[in-house]
N, C-alpha and C positions, 0 to 999 in steps of 0.2 A: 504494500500500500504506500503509495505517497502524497506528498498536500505539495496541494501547486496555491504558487501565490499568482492572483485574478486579477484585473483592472475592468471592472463591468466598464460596458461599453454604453453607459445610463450617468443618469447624475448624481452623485454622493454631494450634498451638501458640503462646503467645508464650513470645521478645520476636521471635517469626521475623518476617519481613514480610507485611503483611496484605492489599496491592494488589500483582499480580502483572500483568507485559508479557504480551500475547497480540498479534499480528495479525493483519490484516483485511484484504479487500479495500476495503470502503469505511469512511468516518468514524462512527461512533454516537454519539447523543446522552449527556451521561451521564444515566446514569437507565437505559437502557435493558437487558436481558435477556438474555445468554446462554449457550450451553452450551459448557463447554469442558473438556480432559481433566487432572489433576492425578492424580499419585500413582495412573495406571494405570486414575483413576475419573473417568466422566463425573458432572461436577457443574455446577449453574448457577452463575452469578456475574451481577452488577449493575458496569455500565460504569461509571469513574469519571471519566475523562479521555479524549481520542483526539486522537492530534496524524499528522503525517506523518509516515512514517519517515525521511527526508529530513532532517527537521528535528529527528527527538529520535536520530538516530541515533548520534552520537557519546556522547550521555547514555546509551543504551539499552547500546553496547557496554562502556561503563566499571560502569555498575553490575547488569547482568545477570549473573547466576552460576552460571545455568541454559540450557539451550538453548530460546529462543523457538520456542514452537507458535502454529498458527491456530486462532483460535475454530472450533469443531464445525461450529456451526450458530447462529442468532442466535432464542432465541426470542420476542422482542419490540423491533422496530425502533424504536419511541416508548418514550418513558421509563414506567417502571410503578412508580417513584419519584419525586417532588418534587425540587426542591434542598433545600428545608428537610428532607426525610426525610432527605434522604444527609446531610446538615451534622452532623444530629441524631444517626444513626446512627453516625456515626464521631466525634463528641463524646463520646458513652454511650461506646464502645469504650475509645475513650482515657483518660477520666475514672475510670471505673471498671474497669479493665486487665482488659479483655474480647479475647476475640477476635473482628473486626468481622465475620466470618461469622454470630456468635451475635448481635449488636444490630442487623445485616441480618434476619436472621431474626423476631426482635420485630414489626422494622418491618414486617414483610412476611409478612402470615396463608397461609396455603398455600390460603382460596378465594379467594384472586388471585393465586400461584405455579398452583394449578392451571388456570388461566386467565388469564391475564393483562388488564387492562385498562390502555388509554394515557391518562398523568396530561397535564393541559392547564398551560399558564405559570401559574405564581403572578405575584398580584398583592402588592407587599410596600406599602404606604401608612405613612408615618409617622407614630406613634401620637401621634393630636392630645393626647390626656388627658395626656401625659408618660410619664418610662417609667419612674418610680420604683414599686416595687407597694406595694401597699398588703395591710391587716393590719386586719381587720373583727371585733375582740373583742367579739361581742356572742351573746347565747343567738337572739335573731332578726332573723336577719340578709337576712330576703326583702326589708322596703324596698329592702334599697341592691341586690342582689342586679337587684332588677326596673329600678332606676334606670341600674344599668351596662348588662343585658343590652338593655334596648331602645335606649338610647340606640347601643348598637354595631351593634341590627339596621335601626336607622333610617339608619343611616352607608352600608348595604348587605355590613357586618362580617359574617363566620361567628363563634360562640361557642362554648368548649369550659369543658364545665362539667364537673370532676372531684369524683368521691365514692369515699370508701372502700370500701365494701362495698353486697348489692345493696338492703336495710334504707332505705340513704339513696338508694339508685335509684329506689325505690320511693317514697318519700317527695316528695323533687324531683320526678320524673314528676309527680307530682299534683297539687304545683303548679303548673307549669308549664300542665298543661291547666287549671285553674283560671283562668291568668292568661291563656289564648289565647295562648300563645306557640309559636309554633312550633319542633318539635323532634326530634329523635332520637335511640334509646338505642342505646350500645355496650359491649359487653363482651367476655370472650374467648368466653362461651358462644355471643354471635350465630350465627344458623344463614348460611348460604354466601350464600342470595338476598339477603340482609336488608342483610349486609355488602358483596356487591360494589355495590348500588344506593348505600348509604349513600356507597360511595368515589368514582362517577359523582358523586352531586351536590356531594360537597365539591370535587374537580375540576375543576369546572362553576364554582365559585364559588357557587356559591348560599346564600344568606343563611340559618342556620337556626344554631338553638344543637343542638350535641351534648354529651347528656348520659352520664356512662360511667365509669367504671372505672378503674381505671389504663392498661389498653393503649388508650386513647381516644386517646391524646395523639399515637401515633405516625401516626396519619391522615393524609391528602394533602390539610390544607387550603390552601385557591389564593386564602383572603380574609379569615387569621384576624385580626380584631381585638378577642376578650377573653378572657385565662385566667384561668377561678374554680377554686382549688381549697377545697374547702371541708373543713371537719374536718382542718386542718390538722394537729394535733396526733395522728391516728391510725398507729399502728404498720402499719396495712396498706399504707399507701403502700412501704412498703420491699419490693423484692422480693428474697428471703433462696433461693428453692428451687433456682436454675439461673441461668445466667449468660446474660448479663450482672444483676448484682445490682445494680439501680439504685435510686436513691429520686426519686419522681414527682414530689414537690416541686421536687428540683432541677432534674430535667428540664424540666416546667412552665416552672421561670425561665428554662432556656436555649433553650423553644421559642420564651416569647413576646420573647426576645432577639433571635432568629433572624427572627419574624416581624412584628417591630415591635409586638408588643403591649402591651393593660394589662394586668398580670396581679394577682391580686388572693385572697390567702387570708383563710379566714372560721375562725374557732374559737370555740367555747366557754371554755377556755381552752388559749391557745397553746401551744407548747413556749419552754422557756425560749431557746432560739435563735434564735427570731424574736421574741422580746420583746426577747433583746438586739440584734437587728437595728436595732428598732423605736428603741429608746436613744440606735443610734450614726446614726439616720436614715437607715439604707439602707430602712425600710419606710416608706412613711407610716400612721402608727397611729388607727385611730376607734376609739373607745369605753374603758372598757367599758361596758355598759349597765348597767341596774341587777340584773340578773340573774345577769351574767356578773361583778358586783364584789361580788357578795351574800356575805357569810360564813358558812360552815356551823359550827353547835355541835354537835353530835355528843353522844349521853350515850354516855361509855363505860364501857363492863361493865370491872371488874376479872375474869380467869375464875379465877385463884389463890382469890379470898376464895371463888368459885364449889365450888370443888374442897373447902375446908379447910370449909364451911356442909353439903358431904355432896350436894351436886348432881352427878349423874355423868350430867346429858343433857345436848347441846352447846349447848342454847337455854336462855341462864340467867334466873334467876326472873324479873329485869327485864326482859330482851325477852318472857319469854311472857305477863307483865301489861300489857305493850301490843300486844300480838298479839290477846288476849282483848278489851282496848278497843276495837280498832281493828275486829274482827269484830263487837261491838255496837252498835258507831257507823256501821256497812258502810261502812267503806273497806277499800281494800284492802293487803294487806301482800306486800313481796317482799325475801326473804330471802335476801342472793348468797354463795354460798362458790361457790370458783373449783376445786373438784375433783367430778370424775365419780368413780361408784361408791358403795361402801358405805362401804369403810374404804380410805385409803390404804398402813397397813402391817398388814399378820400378821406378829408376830414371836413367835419362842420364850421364853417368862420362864425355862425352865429354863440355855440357853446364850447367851443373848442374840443368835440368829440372826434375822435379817430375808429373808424367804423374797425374791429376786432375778428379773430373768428370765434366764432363761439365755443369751438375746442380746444385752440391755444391761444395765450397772449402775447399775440402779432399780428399786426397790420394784415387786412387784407389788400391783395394787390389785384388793381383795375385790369382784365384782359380786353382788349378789342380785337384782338385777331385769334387766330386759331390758339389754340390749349388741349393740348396733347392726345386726348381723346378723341377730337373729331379735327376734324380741317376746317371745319365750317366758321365763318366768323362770327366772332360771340360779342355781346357787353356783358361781363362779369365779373362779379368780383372770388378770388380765389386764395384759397389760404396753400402757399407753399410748402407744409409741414405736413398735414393732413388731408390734403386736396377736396378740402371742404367748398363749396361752392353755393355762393348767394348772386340774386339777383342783384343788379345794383337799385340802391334806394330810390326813391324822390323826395325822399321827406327823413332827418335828421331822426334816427330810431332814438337819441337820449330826447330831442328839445322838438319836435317835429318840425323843426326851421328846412324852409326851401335852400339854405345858401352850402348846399354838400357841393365839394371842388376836388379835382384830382392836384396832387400835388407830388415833383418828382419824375424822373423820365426809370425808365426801361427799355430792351430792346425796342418793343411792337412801337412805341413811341421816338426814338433815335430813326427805327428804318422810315417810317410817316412822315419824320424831318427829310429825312436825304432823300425821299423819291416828291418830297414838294421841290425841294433847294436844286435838285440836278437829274430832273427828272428824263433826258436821253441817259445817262449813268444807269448800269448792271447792277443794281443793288439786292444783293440776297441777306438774309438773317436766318444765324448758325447760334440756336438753342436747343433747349430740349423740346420744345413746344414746339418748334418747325423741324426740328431734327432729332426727333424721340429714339431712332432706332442708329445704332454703330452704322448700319448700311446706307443710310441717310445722310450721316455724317459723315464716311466716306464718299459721296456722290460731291459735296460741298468742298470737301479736301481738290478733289478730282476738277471742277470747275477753276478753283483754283489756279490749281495747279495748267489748267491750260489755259488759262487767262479771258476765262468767261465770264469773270465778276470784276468789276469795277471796284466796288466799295462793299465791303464784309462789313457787316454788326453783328457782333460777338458777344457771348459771354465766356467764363474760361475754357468751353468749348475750342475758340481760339487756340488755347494751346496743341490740339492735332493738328495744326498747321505748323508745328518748332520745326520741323525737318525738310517742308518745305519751301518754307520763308525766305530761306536766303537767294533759293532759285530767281526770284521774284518779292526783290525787296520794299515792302511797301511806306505809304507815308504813316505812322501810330498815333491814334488819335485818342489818350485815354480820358473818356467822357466824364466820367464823376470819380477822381481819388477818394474825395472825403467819404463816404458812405464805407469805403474799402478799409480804410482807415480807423472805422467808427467804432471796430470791436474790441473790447479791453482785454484783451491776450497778447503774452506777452512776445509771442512769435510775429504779430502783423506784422513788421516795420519788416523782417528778414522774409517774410513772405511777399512780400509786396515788391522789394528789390527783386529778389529770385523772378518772380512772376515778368514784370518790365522788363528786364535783362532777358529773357529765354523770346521774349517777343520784340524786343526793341534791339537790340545787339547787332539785327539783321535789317534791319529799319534803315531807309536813309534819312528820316528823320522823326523827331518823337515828339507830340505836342504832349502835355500835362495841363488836361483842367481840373484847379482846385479854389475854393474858397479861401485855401491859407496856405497861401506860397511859399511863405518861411517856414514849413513844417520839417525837420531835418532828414526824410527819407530823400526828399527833392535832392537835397545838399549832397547825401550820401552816395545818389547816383551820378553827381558830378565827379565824387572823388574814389579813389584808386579802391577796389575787390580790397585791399589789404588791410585799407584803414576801414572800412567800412567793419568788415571780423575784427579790426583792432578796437573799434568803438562798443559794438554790438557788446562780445566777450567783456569789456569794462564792466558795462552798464549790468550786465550779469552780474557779475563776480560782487557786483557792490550790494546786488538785491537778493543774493544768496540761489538765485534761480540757476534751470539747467543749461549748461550741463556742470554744473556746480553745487548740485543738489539733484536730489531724485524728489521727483511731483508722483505724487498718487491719487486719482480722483476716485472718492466714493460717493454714489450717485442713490437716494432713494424716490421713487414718486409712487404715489397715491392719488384716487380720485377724492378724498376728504381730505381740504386743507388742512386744516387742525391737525389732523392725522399726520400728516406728510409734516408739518414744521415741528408738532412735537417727535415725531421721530427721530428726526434730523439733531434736533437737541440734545434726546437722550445719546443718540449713536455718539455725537461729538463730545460730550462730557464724558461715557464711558471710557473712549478712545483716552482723552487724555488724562483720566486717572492712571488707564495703564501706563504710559508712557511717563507719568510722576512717580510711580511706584517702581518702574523702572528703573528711575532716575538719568533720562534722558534726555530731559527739556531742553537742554544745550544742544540737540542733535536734531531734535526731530519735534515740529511746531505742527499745530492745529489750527487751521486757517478756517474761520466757518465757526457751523453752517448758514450758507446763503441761499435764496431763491435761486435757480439755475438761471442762465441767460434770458432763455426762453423759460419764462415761470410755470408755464403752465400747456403741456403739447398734449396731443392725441386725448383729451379729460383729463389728463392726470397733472396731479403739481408735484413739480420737481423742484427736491432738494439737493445741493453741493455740498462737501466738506472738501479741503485738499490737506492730502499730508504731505508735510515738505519736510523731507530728511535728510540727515547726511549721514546715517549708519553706513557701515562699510560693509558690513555681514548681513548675506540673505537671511541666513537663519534670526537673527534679531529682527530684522524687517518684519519679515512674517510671523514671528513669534506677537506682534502687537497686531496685524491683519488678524492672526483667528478671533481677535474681539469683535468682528464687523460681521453684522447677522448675515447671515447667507441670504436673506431677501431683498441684500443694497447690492449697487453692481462697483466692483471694483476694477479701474482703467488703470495700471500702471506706466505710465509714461505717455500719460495721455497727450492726443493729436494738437488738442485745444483744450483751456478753463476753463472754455465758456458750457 
């Protein structure tokens, strides 16, 4: 008889235990499959150990608290896990206070739970190149890119090349076959055929670079020797929807840890967190190029002197005299504001009411063109959280006053300007409302790209255009900074750089409208990549933020306010008794609880705490997490505060 230890493939609350004693008649590998009964329900589980009962019996009687059952049935005798998935999977867990059911589950796509296939021995070879990674600032970064990857497939190395979104799948694909490399793409959409082949051949070992997505990385390679993550600096890596909430980057590092690899990030411009990496020589840094060190000058619009001259259209005189240039000179112009619809508030001038959704507390935004469900065009009003949708008013719902007013541009309102203002001008609009589908979006790219559109109105859609900007540099028109600006997180200012730069860099020239031209990101992209991370990193280091601390967001909401704010209280008071009890207050602060950004989404009101630490040790971190009820959701290294 033996007791295999189990990781049900279901949710174990934490801080309960996550591997569970089962017996057996015979030993299983770990890695291996199978069904066993918890909580009345049959669920699968992944083996993690199997010893004799003989020999763990005396451990098995002291810390079992439960009465040991036999596995059901076993539904895969050979492992349908790696050792590096399982390492990896219960890394994620831990690291990011997951339950290991849910980072099992990542690992493991259901068209291989529906069918299982047997993973063969990894081979782990020690990474001749070193194992420090490396940090590729440069705008083109396929030389080195071609020099790692072959050199790894010549080794007889597998290669796993990470991209944000599928714009650079698409992208990379193409070179790739350009460069006769052999290769394979993955994502979460893969159809069942496509993925269970793809997991046979990494299995197998076989030499091939995979290109993919963020869930790429949890694949069963048996001969990884290179991780590229490329667009280092993209907010997609982070996964914010469902747990486990991991970020790819980091994973990345701990796979090619686990598998002896090079691993190797590429950006345009980084985040300041690998730049200070790169400072304190945990990365090895190349470049930047000349591209990627280029300084952008920006004219910017004052929009005050706009307003007080009697201009009441959001395109002030000086972007639409170079819009006019640019259309007589054929180039092309793309003009980005970051909101869909027409207007983003209708509000009352008689009582100063802002018409709300009645599910979250946020502005509903005016549509007059199509909205994503139909093509047809509509007046409505739509709540972007919830996709709540009202008629618009006539009459003020607090004060019944006639005087409701839309106030604020968005797309459907910028393209309405430029097809009055230049109306022989190609003007298309690239959202989710006119371009709800990847295929759409490509079509938009594709016009582009052969110069069938004049003037683009965008939202950050725009960015699947970074690859083919340069081809065809246009004039950048950004319509409203302030609103961009208007979120209090502490990443705007380096997201907003990064953002301009990946779209302006290629630009031949970049207008900036803002209400407050002295704002110091303006300044920032006049001056040098270097001081801009040298200011950034400052301003950190002074406000104890990351990457100079570790941020933790614990998140609760409830449909009863009361409910939700006293929750939020008691959680934040328990929390830092521990941490007094501890005697850690010099290390690790309770900030909160606050109403979340948005107070109140989908009925429910949401409450924030963050914990800002500077413990060194996982194990203390999470020794003060098991105080956080398993019914809050905890973000480690969250995307945003907001």
């Amino acid at each position: 008889m033996y007791i295999l230890r189990v990781a049900p493939l279901t949710t174990i609350p934490l801080p309960h235990e996550q591997v569970l004693d089962y017996f057996f008649r015979e030993s299983l590998p770990a890695g291996a499959l199978v069904e066993m009964v918890l909580n009345r329900r049959r669920v699968l589980g992944v083996v993690f150990a199997s010893a004799p009962l003989a020999a763990v019996k005396g451990a098995v009687r002291k810390s079992v608290r439960y009465t040991l059952r036999a596995v059901s049935r076993v539904v895969s005798p050979a492992p349908v896990l790696a050792g590096t998935q399982l390492e990896l999977a219960r890394w994620v867990a831990k690291y990011y206070w997951a339950p290991l059911g849910h980072a099992l589950k990542t690992v493991l796509p259901q068209a291989i739970l529906k069918s299982p296939l047997a993973i063969g021995r990894e081979r782990r070879a020690v990474n001749a190149q070193g194992a420090t990674p490396r940090l590729i600032w440069k705008a083109d970064r396929r030389a080195d890119y071609r020099r790692l990857i072959k050199s790894a497939l010549r080794g007889g190395r597998q290669v796993l090349f990470i991209v944000p979104d599928q714009a650079a799948e698409i992208h990379w694909r193409a070179w790739l076959e350009r460069e006769h490399i052999a290769h394979a793409t993955y994502s979460s959409s893969i159809r069942t055929k496509a993925s269970r082949a793809l997991w046979q051949r990494l299995a197998a070992g076989e030499a091939v670079v995979v290109l993919g997505t963020r869930s790429a990385e949890f694949l069963p390679f048996a001969n990884l020797g290179l991780v590229v993550v490329d667009e280092e600096d993209s907010s997609a890596y982070k996964s914010w929807e469902q747990s486990p909430r991991y970020d790819t980057r980091e994973v990345a590092e701990k796979l090619a840890e686990l598998s002896k690899s090079q691993l190797v990030f590429g950006a345009l411009s980084p985040t300041s967190t690998a730049m200070l990496r790169a400072k304190r020589g945990r990365v090895t840094l190349t470049g930047p190029d000349a591209v990627a060190g280029r300084l952008l000058n920006p004219t910017v619009v004052d929009l005050k002197l706009e307003r007080r001259a009697g201009n009441e259209s959001p395109l002030s005189r000086s972007l639409q005299e170079r819009v006019s240039q640019a259309l007589a000179e054929k180039r092309p112009v793309l003009l980005f504001i970051n909101r869909r619809g027409t207007a983003p508030v209708v509000l009352c001038r008689d009582c100063g009411a802002v018409i709300e959704c009645p599910r979250c507390s946020v502005a509903m935004v005016q549509h007059r063109g199509a909205v994503r469900a139909t093509k047809a065009a509509v007046n409505v009003l739509v709540c972007h959280h919830c996709n709540t949708r009202l008629a618009v008013p006539d009459v003020c719902p607090r004060c019944h006053g006639h005087e409701l007013h839309a106030f604020g541009a968005g797309t459907e309102r910028i393209e309405a300007e430029v097809k009055k203002l230049w109306p022989a001008a190609r003007a298309t609009r690239l959202d989710t409302d006119a371009s709800p589908t990847s295929r759409e979006v490509g079509a938009v790219i594709q016009s582009w790209r052969a110069g069938d559109v004049d003037i683009l109105v965008a939202t950050q859609l725009a960015l699947a255009l970074r690859y083919h900007i340069f081809s065809r540099p246009p004039l950048l028109g950004i319509v409203a900074l302030d609103p961009l600006m208007a979120f209090p997180d502490y990443r705007v200012g380096e997201r907003l750089w990064q953002l301009i730069r990946a779209l302006g860099l290629a630009a031949c020239e970049v207008v900036v409208q803002t209400y407050a031209p002295e704002q110091p990101l303006l300044e920032a992209l006049k001056s040098s990549p270097e001081a801009f991370y040298a200011a950034e990193l400052a301003e950190r280091r002074t406000l104890g933020l990351p990457p100079f601390s570790e941020l933790i967001k614990l998140t609760f909401r409830h449909r009863d306010s009361a409910k939700a704010a006293a929750e939020a209280a008691n959680g934040a008071q328990q929390l830092s008794a521990v941490i007094a009890k501890a005697k850690v207050e010099d290390r690790v602060q309770i900030l909160g609880p606050v109403p979340a950004f948005i107070a109140k989404e989908k009925g429910q009101y949401v409450w924030s705490v963050l914990v800002q630490s500077r413990l060194t040790s996982l194990k203390a971190r999470n020794t003060l997490l098991r105080f956080v009820p398993s019914n809050w959701n905890v973000d480690v290294h969250p995307d945003s505060i907001l």
